[in-house]
C-alpha positions in Angstrom: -37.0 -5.6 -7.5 -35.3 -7.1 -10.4 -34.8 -11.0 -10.9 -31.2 -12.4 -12.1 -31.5 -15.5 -14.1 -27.7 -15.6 -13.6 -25.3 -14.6 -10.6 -23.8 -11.3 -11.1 -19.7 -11.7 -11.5 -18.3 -10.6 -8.1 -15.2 -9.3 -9.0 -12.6 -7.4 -6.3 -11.3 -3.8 -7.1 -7.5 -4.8 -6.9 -8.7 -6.9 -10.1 -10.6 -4.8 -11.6 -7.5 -2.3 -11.6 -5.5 -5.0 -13.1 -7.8 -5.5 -15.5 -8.5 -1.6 -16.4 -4.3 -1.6 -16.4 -4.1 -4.4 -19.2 -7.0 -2.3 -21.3 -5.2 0.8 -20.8 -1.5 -0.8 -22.2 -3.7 -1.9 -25.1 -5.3 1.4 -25.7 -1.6 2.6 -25.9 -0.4 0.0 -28.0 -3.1 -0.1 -30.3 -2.7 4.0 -30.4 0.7 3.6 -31.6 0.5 1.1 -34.3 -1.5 3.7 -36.1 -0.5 6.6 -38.8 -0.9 9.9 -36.7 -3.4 11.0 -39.2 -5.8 8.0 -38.1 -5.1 7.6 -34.3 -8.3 8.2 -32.4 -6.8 9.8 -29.2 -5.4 13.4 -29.7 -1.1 12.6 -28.9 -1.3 14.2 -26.0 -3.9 12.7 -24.6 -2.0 9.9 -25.2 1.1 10.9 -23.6 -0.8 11.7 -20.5 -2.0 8.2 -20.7 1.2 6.4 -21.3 3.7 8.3 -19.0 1.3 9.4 -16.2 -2.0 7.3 -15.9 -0.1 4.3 -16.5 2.6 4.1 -14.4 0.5 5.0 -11.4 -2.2 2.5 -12.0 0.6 0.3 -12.4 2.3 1.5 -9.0 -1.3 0.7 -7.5 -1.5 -2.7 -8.8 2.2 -3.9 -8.1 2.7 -2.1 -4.7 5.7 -3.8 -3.2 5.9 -2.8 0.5 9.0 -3.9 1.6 11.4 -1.2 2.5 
């Protein structure tokens, strides 16, 4: 059994997907900034990030339920 010498973070999921949604606008951001020749994602893996991931991570995370 292994000993903490510190509490472990508790963290919920609905913030962790928050948090992975802020990472992944970075990622995109970041990705764009650069020359194509030096981007480290392939474009479309970056397309698929930024106009499909995204927005439903994004639909997750700010889920408004009214009608």
């Amino acid at each position: 059994m292994m000993t903490y010498h510190y509490k472990p973070l508790q963290i919920s999921d609905f913030k962790r997907l928050e948090n992975i949604l802020k990472e992944l606008e970075a990622i995109v951001k970041r990705e764009n900034k650069r020359h194509e020749m030096d981007q480290h994602l392939m474009i479309g893996a970056l397309d698929v990030l930024e106009y499909e991931v995204i927005p439903l991570v994004d639909e997750i995370v700010n889920y408004d339920p009214t009608p």
